[in-house]
C-alpha positions as a printed Julia matrix, in Angstrom:
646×3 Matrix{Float64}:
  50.33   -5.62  -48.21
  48.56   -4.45  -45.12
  47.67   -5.08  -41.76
  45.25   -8.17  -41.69
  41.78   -7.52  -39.62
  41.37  -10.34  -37.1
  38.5   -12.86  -37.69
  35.3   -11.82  -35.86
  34.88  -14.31  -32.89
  31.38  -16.42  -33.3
  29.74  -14.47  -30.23
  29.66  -11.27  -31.89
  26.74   -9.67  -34.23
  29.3   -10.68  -37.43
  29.56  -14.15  -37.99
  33.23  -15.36  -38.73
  33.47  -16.46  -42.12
  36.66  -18.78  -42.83
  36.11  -18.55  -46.54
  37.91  -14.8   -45.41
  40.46  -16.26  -44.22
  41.04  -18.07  -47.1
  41.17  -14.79  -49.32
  43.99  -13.47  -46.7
  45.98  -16.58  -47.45
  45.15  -16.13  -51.16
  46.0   -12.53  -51.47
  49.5   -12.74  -49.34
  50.89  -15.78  -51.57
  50.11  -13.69  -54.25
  51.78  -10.72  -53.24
  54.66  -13.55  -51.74
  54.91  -14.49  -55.18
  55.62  -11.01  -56.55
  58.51  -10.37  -53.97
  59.9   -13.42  -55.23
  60.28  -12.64  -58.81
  57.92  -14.86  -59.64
  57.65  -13.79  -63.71
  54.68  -14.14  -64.58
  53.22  -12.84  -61.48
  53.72   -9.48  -62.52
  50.6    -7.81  -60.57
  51.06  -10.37  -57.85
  51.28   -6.74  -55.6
  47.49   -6.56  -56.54
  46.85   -8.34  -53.31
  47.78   -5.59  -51.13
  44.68   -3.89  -52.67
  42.55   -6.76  -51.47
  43.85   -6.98  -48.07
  42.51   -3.27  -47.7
  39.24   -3.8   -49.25
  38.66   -7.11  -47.08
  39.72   -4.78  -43.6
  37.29   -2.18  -44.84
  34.4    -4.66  -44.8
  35.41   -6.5   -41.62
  36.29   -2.95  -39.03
  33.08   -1.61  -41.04
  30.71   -4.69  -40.12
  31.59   -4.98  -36.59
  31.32   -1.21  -35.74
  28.08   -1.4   -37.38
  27.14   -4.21  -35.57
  27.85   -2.91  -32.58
  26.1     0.36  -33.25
  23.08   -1.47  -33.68
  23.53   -3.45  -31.36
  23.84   -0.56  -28.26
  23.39    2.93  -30.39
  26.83    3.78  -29.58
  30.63    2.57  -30.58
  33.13    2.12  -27.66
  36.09    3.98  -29.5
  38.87    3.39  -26.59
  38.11   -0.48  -26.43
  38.15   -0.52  -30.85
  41.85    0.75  -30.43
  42.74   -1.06  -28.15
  41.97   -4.6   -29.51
  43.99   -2.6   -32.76
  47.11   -2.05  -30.63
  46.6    -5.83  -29.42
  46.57   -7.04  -32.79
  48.95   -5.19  -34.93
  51.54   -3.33  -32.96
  53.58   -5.92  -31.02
  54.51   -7.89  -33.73
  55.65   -4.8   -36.1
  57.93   -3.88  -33.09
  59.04   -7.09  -32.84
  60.25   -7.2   -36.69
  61.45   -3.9   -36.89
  63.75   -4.46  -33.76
  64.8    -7.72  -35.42
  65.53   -5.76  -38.71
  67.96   -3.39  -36.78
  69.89   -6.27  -35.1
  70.84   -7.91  -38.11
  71.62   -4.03  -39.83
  74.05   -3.92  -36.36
  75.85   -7.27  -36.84
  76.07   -6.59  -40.7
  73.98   -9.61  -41.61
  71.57   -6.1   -43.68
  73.2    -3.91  -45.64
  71.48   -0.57  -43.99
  70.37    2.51  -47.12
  71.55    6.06  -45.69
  67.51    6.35  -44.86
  67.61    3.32  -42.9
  66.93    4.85  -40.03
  64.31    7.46  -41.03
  62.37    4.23  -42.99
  62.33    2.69  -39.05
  61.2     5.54  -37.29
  58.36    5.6   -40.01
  57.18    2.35  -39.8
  57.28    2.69  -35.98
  54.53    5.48  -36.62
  52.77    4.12  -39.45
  53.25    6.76  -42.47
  56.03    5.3   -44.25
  53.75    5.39  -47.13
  54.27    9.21  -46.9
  57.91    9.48  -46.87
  58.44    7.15  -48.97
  56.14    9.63  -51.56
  58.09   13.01  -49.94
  61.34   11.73  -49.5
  62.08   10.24  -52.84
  65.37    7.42  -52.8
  68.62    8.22  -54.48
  70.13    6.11  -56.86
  73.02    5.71  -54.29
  70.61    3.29  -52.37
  70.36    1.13  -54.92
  73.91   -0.13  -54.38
  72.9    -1.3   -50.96
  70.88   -4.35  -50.14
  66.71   -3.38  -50.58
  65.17   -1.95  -47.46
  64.13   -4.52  -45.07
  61.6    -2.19  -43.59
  60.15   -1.11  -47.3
  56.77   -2.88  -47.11
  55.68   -1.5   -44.33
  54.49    1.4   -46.23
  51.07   -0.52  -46.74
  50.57   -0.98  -43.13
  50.86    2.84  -42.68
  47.59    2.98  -45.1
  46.11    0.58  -43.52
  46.62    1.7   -40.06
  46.04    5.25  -40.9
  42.64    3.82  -41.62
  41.85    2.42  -38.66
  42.93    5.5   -36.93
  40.55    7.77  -38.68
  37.67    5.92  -39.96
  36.14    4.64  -36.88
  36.0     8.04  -35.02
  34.57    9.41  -39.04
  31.88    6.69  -38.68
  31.0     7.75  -35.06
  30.61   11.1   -35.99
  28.63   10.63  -39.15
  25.96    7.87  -37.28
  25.47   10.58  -35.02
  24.82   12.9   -37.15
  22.37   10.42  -39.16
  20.43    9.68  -36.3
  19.75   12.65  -35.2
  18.35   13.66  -38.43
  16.28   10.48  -38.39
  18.14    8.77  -41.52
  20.15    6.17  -39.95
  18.98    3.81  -43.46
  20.7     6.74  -45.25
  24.65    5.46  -43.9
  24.98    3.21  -47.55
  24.34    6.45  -49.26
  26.65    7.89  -47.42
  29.52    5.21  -47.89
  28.75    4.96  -51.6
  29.41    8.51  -52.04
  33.16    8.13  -49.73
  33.74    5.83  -52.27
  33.32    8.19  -55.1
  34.69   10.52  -54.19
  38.21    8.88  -53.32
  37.85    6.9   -56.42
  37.85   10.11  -58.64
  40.75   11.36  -56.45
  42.78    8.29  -57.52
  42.75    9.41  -61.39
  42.98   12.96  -60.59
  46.46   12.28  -58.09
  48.16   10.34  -60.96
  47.34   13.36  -63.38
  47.94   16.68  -60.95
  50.54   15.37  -59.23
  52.36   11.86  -60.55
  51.57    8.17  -60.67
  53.73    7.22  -57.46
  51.38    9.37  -55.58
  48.21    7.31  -57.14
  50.16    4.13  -55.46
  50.8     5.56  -52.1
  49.41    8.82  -51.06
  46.25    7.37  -48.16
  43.32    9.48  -49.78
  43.77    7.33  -53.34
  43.88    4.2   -52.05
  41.25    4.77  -49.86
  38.27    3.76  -52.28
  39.61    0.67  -51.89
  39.06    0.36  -48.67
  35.71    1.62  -48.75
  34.87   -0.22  -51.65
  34.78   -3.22  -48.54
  32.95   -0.33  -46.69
  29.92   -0.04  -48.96
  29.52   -3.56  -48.79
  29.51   -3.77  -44.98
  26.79   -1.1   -45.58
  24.98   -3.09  -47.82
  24.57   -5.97  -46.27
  23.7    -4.57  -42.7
  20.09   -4.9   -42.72
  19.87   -7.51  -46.03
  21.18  -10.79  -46.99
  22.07  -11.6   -50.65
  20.06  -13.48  -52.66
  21.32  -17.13  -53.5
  22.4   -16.44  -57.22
  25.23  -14.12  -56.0
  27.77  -17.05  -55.22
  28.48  -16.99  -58.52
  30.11  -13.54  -58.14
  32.67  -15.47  -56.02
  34.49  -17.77  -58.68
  33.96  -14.72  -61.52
  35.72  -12.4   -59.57
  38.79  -14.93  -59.04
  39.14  -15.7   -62.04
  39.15  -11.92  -62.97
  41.89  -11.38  -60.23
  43.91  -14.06  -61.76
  44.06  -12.45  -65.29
  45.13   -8.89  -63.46
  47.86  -10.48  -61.35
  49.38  -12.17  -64.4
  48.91   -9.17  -67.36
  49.07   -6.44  -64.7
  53.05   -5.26  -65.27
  54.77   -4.32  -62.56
  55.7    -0.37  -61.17
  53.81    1.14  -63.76
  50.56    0.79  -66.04
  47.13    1.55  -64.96
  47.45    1.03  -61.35
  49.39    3.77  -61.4
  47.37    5.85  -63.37
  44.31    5.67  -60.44
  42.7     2.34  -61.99
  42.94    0.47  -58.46
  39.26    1.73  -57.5
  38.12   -0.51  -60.16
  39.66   -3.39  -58.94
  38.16   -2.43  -55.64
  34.97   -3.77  -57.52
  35.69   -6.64  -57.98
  37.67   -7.38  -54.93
  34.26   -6.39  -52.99
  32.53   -8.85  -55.61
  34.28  -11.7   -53.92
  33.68  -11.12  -50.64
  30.16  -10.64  -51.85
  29.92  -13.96  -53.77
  31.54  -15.51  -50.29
  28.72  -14.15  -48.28
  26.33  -16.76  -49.75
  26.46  -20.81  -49.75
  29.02  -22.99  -52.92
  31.39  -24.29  -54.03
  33.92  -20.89  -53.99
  33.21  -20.46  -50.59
  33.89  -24.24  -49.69
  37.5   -24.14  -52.04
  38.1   -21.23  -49.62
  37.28  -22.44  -46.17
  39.88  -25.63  -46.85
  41.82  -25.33  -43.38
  45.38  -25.14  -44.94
  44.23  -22.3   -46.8
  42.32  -20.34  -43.36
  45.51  -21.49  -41.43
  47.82  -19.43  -43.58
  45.17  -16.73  -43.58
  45.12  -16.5   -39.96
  48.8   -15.57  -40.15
  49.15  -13.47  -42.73
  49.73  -10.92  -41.24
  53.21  -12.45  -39.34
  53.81  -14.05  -42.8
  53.77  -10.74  -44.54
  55.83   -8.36  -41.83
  58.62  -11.14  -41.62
  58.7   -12.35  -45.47
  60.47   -9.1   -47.14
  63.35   -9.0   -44.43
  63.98  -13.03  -44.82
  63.71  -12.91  -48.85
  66.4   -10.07  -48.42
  68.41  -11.79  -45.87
  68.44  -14.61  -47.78
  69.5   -13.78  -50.98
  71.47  -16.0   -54.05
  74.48  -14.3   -52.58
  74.89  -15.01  -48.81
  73.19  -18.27  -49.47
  74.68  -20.24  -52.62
  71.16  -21.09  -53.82
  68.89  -20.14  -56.57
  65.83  -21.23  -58.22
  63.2   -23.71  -56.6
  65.65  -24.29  -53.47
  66.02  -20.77  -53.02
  62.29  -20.38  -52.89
  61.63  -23.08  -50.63
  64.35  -21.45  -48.1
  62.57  -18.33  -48.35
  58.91  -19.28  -47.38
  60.05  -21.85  -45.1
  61.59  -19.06  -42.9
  59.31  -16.72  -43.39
  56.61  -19.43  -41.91
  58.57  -20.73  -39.3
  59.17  -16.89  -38.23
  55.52  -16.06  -38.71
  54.48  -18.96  -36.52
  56.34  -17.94  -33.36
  55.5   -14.75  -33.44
  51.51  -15.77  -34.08
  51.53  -18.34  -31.21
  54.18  -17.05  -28.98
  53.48  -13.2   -28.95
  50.91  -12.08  -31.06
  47.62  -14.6   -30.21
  48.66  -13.99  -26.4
  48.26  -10.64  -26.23
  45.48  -10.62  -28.27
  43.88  -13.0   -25.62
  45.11  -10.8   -22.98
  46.99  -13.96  -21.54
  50.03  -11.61  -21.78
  49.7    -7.52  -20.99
  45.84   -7.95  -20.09
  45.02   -4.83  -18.82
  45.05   -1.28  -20.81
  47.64    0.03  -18.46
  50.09   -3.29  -18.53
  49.91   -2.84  -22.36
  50.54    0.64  -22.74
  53.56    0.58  -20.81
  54.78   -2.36  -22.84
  54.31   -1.28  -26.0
  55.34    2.22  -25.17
  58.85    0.34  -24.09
  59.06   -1.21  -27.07
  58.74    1.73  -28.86
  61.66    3.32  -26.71
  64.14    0.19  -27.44
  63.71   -0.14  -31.35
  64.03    4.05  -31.39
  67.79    3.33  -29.58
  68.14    0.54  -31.68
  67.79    2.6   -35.15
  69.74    5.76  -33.67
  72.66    3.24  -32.36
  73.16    1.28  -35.9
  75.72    2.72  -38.1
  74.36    3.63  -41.31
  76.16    4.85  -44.53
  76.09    8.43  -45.83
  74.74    9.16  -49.13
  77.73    9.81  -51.62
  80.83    9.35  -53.3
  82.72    7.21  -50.34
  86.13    8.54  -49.87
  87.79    5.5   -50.64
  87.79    5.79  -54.18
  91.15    6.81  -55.49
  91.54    9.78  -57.95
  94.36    8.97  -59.69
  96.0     5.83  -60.48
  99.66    4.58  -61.73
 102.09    2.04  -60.82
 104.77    3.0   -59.18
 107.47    4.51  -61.57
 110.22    6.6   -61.93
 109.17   10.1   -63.56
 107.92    9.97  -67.16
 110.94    9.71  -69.32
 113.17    9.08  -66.84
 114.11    5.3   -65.88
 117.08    3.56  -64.37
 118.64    0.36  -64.65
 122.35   -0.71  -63.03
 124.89   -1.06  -65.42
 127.71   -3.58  -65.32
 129.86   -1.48  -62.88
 127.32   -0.66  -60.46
 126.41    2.77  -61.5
 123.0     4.18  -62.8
 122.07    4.79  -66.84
 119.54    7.04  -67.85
 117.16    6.31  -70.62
 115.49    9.35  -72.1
 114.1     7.11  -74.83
 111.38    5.57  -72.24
 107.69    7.23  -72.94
 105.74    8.96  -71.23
 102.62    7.28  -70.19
  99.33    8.13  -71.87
  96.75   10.1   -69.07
  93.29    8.37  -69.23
  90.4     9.92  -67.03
  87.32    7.41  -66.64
  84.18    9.32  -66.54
  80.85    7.35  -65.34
  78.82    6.5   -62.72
  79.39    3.33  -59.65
  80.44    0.9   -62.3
  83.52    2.54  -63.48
  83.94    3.84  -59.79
  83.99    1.36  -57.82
  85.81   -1.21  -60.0
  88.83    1.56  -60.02
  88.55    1.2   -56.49
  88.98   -2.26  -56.41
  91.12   -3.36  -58.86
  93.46   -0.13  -57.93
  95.85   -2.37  -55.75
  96.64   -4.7   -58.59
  96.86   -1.81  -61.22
 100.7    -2.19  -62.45
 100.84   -1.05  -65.63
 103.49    1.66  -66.16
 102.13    2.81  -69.94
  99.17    4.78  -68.27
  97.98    6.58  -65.68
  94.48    6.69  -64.69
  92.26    9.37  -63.6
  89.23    8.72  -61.98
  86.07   11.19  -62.51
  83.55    8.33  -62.18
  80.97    8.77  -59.05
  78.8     6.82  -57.36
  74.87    6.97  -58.25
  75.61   10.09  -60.79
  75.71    9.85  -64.24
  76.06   13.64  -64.36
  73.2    14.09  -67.0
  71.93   17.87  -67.16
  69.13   17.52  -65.82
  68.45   13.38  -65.81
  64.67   13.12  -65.28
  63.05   11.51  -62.69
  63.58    7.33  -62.55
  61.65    4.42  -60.25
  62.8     1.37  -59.81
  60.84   -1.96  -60.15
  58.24   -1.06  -57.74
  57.14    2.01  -58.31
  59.48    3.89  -55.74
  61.25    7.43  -57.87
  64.4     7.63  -57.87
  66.65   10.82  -57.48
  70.73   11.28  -58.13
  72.55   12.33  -54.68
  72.47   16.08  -53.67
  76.23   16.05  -54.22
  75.75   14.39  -58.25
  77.01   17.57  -60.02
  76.34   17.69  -64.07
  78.92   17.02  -66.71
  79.0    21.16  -67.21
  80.9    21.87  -63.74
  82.34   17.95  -62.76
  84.1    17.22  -66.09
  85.86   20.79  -65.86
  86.91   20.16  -62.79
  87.84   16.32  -63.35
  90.21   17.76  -66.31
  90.98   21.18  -64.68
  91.4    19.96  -60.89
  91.99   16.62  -60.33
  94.24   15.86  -62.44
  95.71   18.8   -63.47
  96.66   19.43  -59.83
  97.88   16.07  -59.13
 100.77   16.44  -62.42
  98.91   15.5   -65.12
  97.42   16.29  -68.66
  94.4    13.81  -69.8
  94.54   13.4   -73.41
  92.04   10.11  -73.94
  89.0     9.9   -72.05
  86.91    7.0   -71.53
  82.93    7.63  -71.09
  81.77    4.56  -69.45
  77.9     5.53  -69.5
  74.32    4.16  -70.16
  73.25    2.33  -67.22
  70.73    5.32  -66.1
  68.52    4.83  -68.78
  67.35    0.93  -67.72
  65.0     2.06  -65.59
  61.38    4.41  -66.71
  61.98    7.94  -66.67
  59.3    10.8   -66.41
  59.79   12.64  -69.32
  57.36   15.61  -70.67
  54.88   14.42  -67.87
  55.14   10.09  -69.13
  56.8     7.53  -67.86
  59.11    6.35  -70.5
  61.58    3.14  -70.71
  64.46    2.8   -72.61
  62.75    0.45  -75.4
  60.31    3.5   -76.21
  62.97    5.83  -76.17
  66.47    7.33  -75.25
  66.09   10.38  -77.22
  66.35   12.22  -74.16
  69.5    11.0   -73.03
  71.51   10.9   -76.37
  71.19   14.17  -76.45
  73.27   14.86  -73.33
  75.49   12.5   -74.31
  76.13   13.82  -77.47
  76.85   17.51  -76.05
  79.46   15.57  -73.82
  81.36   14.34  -76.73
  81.48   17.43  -78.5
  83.06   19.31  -75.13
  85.49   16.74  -74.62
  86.48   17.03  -78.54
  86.79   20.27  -78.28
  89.21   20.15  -75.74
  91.52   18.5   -78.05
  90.79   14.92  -76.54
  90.21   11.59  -77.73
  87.15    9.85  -76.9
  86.32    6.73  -76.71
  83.03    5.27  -75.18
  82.53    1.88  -72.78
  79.38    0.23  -74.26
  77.37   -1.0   -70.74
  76.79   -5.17  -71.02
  73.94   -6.88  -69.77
  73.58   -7.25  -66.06
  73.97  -10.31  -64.06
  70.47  -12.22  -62.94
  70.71  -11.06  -59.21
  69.96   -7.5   -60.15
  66.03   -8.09  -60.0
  65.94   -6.34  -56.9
  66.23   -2.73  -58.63
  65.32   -3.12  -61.97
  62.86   -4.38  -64.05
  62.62   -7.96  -64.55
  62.32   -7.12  -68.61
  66.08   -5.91  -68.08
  67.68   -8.02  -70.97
  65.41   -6.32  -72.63
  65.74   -3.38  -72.38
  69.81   -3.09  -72.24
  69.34   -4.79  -75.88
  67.45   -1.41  -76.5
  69.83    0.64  -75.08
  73.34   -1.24  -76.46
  71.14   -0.66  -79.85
  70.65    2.71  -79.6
  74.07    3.81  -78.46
  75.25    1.79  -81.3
  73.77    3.45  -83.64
  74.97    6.86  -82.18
  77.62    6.27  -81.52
  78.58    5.14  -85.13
  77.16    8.07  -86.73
  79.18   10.23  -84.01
  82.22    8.78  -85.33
  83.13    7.98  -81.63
  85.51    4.6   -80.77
  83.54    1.83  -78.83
  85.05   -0.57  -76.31
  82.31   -3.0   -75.88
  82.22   -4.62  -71.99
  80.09   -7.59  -72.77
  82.94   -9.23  -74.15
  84.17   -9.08  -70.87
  81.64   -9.23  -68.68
  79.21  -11.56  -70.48
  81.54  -14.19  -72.23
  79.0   -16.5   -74.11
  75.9   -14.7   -72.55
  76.88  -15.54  -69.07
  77.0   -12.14  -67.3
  77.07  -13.43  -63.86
  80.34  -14.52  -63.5
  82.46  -11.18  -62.78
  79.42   -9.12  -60.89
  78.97   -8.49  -57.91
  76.11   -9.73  -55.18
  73.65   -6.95  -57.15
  73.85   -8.05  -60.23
  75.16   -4.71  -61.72
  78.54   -3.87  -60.4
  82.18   -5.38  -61.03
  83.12   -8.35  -57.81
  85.67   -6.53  -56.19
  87.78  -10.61  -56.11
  87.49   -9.9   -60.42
  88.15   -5.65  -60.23
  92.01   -6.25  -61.23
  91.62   -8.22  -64.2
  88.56   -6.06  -65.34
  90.2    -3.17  -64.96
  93.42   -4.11  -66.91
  91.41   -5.71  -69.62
  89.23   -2.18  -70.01
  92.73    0.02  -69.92
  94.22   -2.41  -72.16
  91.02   -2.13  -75.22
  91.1     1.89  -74.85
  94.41    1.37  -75.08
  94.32   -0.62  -78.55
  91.33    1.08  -79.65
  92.84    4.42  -79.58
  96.27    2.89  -81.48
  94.21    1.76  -84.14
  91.71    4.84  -84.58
């Protein structure tokens, strides 16, 4: 989404056009739609490329216009009325956003506070490219501040382009070729539409999504227009162009999939087309333009801006969890927030200063906002945060609380103590696996009674410990990394065996490889993205050297089949995910039988009947700590029988 141009008032050179308005409110229920998991709104995010093509064609027309209106463009008063319009309201949210992080109503990521500080200054776009997210995050809450990486495009934009256009209508005109300026904004266009291709393929398809130079086209696509139409009008035949390029956004935003596909491979300059198109088709007299200019439709428009800032911190405030909703009512809660929120902010902060009925002088407003600035920087350095990695409250070994192995004693008749030697030693199990295993030892380790084994734990948070796992991104787009402190199988199982529990007493002989939850989401591999329903060649292959070290360490092996995940876990993976765990659960099937290797399958625990929501956790993926005990002792009590009868 991005920053929303403000409607030309009727005394300037630029008419104001409601039908425009009614493309803003189009394009952010679109893009609402998307963030809602709306299915088969897939490429509902395609309306963030139409918000920057429309703000290309709006700051382009009225700097135009006022060029040729007085030969000159008054750069000092442009950003100001910029300021006016965008800044106080970010501020606002983003302060907002870290007073809920402080009284725990947001989960906060470990980059929460480098995400704020980037919003603040408008390149989050950039580190969310640079500093790529770590699986680890995904266990917390999404980032409330995450969409503000289109604003950073946008604004970077406005920061640039105007002082760009000064300088090349200066140069123009003194060369006596001021008609030459579309030539000049057709060939912008090319050339940042060729750089969009040539980004996914040199450097990767996350950087085609949200490096500034390859989405500009789009924004100049609205340029060119601007250019177009500054000394010409369109003839009357061109409202057409208006209804055939909605109905061509309507296909994309429904076949368009989601965090991959040819957006990311630099296709969004052709869908600057036809997003240019519209506006076009609006610039002339029908029907289109009428359907467009219906006030319900300008009003939301008009505040689409406030609607989009607020809607991605209410949607993840208000989530099936913390609310007890779903579905339809869910929905409803959502974007009856979000408006509400977006309403006082447009009347109460946002269309005041713009007025200059609040802060109306330069000075008043630089001070404020300059403030502001100061008290949302304390606010981000003041909230605590998490850091990235294994949290230290995850035990390492677990056992009930018994007398030595082989040793137990019971009162006899008289009073006295008898020792029975006959009593067995209990069988050493180490857990190897990522969060799932880990943090449901964690939890159900209070209730863990059992005195027939002893459990080590060698699972870790966010780290599968593939050699090497490839790159990942999550639903949107956004890579994902393991932790710096994820070591590989090679050195942590060693020490898991070697260390941990060798040091606290004991000798594993079974271990339990609770695995295949990396491969849900696309992968990079040999230069493609890759999901797990194309293949998981690439990770069988690790998995199968880990079986053969274990085994020849003399241990048994068994492996803990993943289950489906729970329908709240749409917020970091693919909505196809049923999907694609039935490709995976296949696959490792299949493996694992021809590896000769014991299975202990968790959807019969997890997903009784195909329900799989009952015993997870608020993110659909993880074990609720309230059902931890009786998961755990159900898992130790299958490898248990498993290994008895293999």
């Amino acid at each position: 989404m991005t920053a929303v141009e403000a409607s030309p008032a009727p005394t300037r050179t630029l008419e104001y056009q409601p039908a425009l308005d009614g493309v803003r409110g189009l394009a952010v229920a679109i893009v609402l739609g998307f963030h809602l998991g709306i299915s088969w709104l897939s490429g509902g995010y395609l309306g963030v490329s139409v918000f920057f093509t429309l703000s290309g064609f709006l700051i382009t027309s009225l700097l135009l216009a006022e060029h040729s209106r007085s030969a000159k463009v008054d750069l000092p008063s442009f950003y100001q009325r910029r300021a006016r319009r965008l800044i106080p309201a970010g501020l606002l949210v983003l302060s907002l956003v870290c007073v809920l992080v402080a009284v725990d109503l947001l989960q906060a990521r470990s980059t929460f506070r480098r995400d704020v500080v980037a919003s603040m200054f408008q390149c989050l776009n950039w580190v969310q490219l640079f500093g790529h997210q770590s699986y680890a995050d995904l266990f917390a809450s999404p980032s409330p501040v995450t969409h503000f990486w289109s604003l950073g495009v946008e604004e970077q934009f406005y920061v640039v382009w105007p002082a760009m256009l000064v300088l090349v209508l200066a140069a123009l005109r003194r060369r006596g070729g001021m008609e030459r300026i579309l030539s000049v904004l057709v060939a912008l266009w090319v050339i940042t539409a060729v750089s969009a291709p040539l980004t996914a393929r040199w450097w990767s398809p996350d950087a085609a999504y949200y490096a500034t130079w390859a989405r500009a086209s789009e924004v100049f696509a609205g340029a060119v227009l601007a250019g177009l139409l500054t000394r010409r009008s369109l003839p009357a035949w061109c409202k057409w162009l208006a209804p055939l390029a909605l109905v061509a956004m309507a296909v994309a935003t429904v076949v368009t999939p989601a965090g991959h596909g040819w957006v990311f491979q630099g296709g969004l300059p052709l869908f600057s087309i036809v997003s240019a198109l519209l506006i076009a088709g609006l610039q002339v007299p029908g029907f289109t333009r009428s359907l467009l200019s219906l006030r319900p439709l300008v009003w939301v428009g008009q505040l689409s801006y406030g609607i989009y800032l607020f809607h991605w911190p209410v949607f993840v405030l208000f989530d099936e969890a913390r609310t007890g909703l779903d579905g339809v009512s869910l929905i409803a809660l959502r974007l009856a927030v979000t408006l509400a929120c977006a309403i006082v902010s447009y009347y109460v902060l946002e269309h005041p200063i713009r007025l200059r009925r609040m802060l109306p002088t330069a000075r008043q407003l630089t001070f404020a906002l300059g403030g502001a600035v100061v008290v949302v920087g304390m606010l981000a350095v003041m909230v605590h945060v998490p850091l990235p990695g294994k949290p230290d409250d995850i035990p390492v070994v677990i056992a009930a609380p018994t007398n030595p192995p082989g040793v137990s004693t019971d009162a006899s008749p008289d009073g006295s103590s008898a020792t029975d030697d006959t009593t067995p030693a209990p069988t050493v199990v180490a857990l190897l696996g990522d969060s799932v295993p880990a943090w449901l030892v964690r939890d159900g380790a209070k209730g863990f009674d059992r005195t027939d084994v002893v459990l080590v734990n060698g699972a870790r948070e966010a780290c599968d410990a593939m050699i090497d796992l490839p790159v990942a991104r999550d639903r949107f787009g956004a890579e994902l990394r393991p932790p710096a402190d994820c070591r590989s199988w090679d050195t942590w199982y060693p020490t898991v065996l070697d260390d941990l529990a060798a040091g606290a007493g004991h000798t594993v002989e079974v271990v339990a490889l609770m695995l295949g939850m990396a491969p849900i989401y696309d992968h990079r591999i040999d230069g493609q993205w890759v999901g797990p329903c194309e293949s998981v060649t690439w990770y069988l292959r690790d998995v199968s050297d880990r079986i053969t070290y274990l085994r020849d360490r003399g241990l048994d092996v068994e492996f803990v089949l993943p289950s489906h995940l729970g329908e709240r876990s749409i917020f970091t993976v693919p909505d196809d995910h049923p999907a694609r765990m039935d490709c995976i659960r296949t696959a490792l099937q299949e493996f694992l039988a021809v590896q000769q290797v014991p299975v202990v399958d968790l959807e019969d625990k997890l997903c009784p009947d195909g329900a799989c929501n009952t015993f997870r956790s608020r993110d659909g993926m993880h074990v609720d700590p309230e059902h931890a005990p009786e998961v755990l002792d159900w898992l130790v009590e299958q490898v248990m029988r498993t290994r008895s009868v293999s």
